[in-house]
C-alpha positions in Angstrom: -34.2 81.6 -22.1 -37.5 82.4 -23.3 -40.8 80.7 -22.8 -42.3 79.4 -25.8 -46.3 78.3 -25.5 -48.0 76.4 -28.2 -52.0 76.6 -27.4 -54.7 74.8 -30.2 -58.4 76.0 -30.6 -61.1 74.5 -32.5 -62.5 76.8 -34.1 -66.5 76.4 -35.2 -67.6 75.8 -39.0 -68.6 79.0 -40.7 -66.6 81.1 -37.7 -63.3 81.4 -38.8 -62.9 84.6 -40.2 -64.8 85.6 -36.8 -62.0 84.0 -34.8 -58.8 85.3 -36.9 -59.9 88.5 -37.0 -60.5 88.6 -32.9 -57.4 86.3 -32.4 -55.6 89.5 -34.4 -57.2 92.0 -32.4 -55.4 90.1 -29.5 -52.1 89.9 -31.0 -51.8 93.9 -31.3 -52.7 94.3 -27.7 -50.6 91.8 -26.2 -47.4 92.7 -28.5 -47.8 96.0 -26.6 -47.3 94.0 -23.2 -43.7 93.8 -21.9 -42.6 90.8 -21.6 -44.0 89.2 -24.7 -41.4 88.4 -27.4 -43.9 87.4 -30.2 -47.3 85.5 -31.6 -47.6 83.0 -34.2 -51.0 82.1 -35.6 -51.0 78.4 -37.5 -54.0 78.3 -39.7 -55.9 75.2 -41.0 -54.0 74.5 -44.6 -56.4 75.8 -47.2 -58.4 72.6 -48.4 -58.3 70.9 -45.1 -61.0 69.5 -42.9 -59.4 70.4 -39.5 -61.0 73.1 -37.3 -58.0 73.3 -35.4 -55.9 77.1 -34.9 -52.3 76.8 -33.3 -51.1 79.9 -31.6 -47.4 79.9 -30.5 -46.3 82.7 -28.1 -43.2 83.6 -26.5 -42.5 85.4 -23.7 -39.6 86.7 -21.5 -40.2 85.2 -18.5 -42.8 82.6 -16.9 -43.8 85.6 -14.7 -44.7 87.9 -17.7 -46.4 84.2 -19.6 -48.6 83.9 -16.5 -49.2 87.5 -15.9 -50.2 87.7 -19.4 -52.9 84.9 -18.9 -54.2 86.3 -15.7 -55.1 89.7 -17.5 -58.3 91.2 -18.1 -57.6 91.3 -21.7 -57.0 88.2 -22.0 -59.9 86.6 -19.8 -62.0 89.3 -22.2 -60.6 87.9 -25.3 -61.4 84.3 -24.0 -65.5 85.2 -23.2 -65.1 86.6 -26.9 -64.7 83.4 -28.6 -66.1 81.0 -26.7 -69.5 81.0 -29.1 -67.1 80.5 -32.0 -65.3 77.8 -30.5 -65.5 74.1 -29.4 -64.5 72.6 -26.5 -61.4 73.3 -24.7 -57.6 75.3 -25.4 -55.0 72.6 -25.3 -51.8 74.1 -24.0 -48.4 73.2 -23.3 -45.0 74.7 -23.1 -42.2 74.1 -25.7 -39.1 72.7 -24.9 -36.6 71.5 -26.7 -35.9 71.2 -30.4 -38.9 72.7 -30.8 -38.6 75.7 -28.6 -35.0 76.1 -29.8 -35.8 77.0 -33.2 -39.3 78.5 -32.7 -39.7 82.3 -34.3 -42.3 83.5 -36.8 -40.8 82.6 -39.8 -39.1 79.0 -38.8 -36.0 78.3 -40.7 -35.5 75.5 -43.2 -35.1 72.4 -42.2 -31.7 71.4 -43.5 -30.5 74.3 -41.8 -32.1 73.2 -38.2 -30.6 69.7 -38.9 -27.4 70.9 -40.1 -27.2 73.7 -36.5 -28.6 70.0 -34.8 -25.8 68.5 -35.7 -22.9 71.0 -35.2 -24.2 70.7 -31.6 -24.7 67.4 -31.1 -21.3 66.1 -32.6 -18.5 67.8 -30.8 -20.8 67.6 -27.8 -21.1 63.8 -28.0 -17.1 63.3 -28.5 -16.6 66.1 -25.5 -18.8 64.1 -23.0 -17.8 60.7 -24.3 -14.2 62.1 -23.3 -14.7 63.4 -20.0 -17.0 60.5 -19.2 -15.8 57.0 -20.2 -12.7 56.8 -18.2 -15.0 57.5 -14.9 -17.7 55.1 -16.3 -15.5 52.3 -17.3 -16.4 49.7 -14.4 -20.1 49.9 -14.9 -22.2 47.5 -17.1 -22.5 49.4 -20.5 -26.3 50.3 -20.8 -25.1 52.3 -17.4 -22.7 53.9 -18.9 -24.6 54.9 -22.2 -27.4 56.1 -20.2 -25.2 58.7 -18.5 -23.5 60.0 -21.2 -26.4 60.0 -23.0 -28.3 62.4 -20.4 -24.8 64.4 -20.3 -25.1 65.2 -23.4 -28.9 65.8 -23.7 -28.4 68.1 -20.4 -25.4 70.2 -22.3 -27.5 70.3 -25.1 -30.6 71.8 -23.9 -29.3 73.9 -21.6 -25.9 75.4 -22.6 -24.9 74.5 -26.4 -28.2 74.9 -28.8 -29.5 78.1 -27.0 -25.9 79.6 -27.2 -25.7 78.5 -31.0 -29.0 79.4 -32.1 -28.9 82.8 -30.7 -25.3 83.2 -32.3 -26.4 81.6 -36.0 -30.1 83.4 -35.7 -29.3 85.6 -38.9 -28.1 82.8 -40.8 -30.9 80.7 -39.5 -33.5 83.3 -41.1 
């Protein structure tokens, strides 16, 4: 599976263009990298008040995510635009829903719901199947519980990656 990052700047009044163009500069150099999969920049909405960039990046590996922030370039890139920023990155991996459909151009939402759910239902019946005879002496928040994380387990880690990757054109 690949490694999705979502990172947030605040970015100072006045030094935005500053930022995106730098933040651009970046992109092309780290796209050359092997290992990374793709960037995403998330700008303020036009009209808004919020300083705030999002950057979402995926990568092959964790290696080639923390080689990437270990490099030169990147420490570089970070001295760059500290004078047009404020405060601290936030950071954080993505897993999940989100990490399952993240790309550049995210598909609609009736279409993540509608993949969401071709999981999710013969999933749930599947596990409920296997489980419930085993589980039928045990109080039933006990029982819910585990065939709730059976599912949830299943989900994340076998049936949406394989169905995303198989629906991606029709997802985009």
């Amino acid at each position: 599976m690949p490694i999705h990052v979502a990172i947030t700047r605040k970015v100072k009044a006045g030094c935005e263009r500053a930022f995106e163009e730098s933040l651009r500069e970046l992109f092309k150099d780290s796209l050359a990298r092997e290992g990374v999969l793709g960037v995403h920049l998330i700008s303020p909405p036009q009209g808004s008040n919020t300083p705030e960039y999002g950057v979402l990046r995926t990568f092959t590996t964790e290696h080639e995510r923390d080689q990437f922030y270990k490099s030169d370039r990147f420490g570089q890139w970070q001295k760059q635009v500290a004078t047009l920023t404020e405060g601290e990155r936030t950071y954080g991996d993505l897993h999940g829903l989100e990490a399952w459909f993240h790309s550049a151009d995210s598909p609609p939402r009736w279409k993540m719901a509608l993949l969401t759910w071709l999981c999710v239902w013969p999933t749930s019946a599947l596990v409920a199947f296997v489980l419930v005879p085993y589980l039928a002496g045990l109080p039933y928040l006990v029982s819910s519980a585990a065939v709730a994380a059976a599912i949830v387990l299943c989900l994340t880690w076998i049936v949406m990656p394989a169905l995303v990757q198989l629906c991606q054109s029709w997802l985009h």
